[in-house]
N, C-alpha and C positions, 0 to 999 in steps of 0.2 A: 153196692152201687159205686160207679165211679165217678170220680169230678171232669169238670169240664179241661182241666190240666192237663189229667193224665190220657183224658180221649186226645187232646190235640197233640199230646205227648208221642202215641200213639199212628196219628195220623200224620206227623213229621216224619215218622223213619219208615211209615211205607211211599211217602211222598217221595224221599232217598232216594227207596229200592226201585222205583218206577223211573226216577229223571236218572238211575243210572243206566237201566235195562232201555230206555230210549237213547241213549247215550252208545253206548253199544249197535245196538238195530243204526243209527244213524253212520256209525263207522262201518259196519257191513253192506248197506244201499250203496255208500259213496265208495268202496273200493271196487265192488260189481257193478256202476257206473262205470269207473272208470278201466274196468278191463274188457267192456263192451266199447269203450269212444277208441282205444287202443287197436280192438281189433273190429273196423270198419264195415271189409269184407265181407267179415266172420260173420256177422249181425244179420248181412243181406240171405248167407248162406245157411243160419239157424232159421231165419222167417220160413225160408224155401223147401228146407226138410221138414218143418213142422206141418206145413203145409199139404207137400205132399203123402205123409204120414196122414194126417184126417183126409186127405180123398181116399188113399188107398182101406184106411177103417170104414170111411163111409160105403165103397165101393163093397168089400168085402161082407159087411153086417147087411147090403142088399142083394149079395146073390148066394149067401149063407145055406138059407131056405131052400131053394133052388139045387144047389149042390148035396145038400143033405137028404132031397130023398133017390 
């Protein structure tokens, strides 16, 4: 069995491991924040190909059928 010490003992250094590993993820969001606010344009022109990328899958997954026989 263990004491209540060594649980809290325990649950301090995964507490650590957690507010470091969010410590990190919080440095990685805000550097690709800010290499998105950088490039402005870029932003408008990723929405644009994503976009057009899911018409052209939707497009293609509807005359798929059609084409195949």
């Amino acid at each position: 069995m263990t004491t209540a010490e060594e649980r809290l003992a325990v649950l301090e250094t995964k507490m650590t491991a957690f507010e470091e590993d969010v410590h990190d993820m919080r440095l990685k969001v805000d550097e690709m924040h800010n290499v998105l606010m950088q490039a402005k344009g870029a932003r408008f022109v990723i929405v644009a190909v994503a976009g057009l990328a899911g018409f052209l899958a939707g497009i293609s997954a509807k005359l798929l059928p059609v084409i195949g026989r």
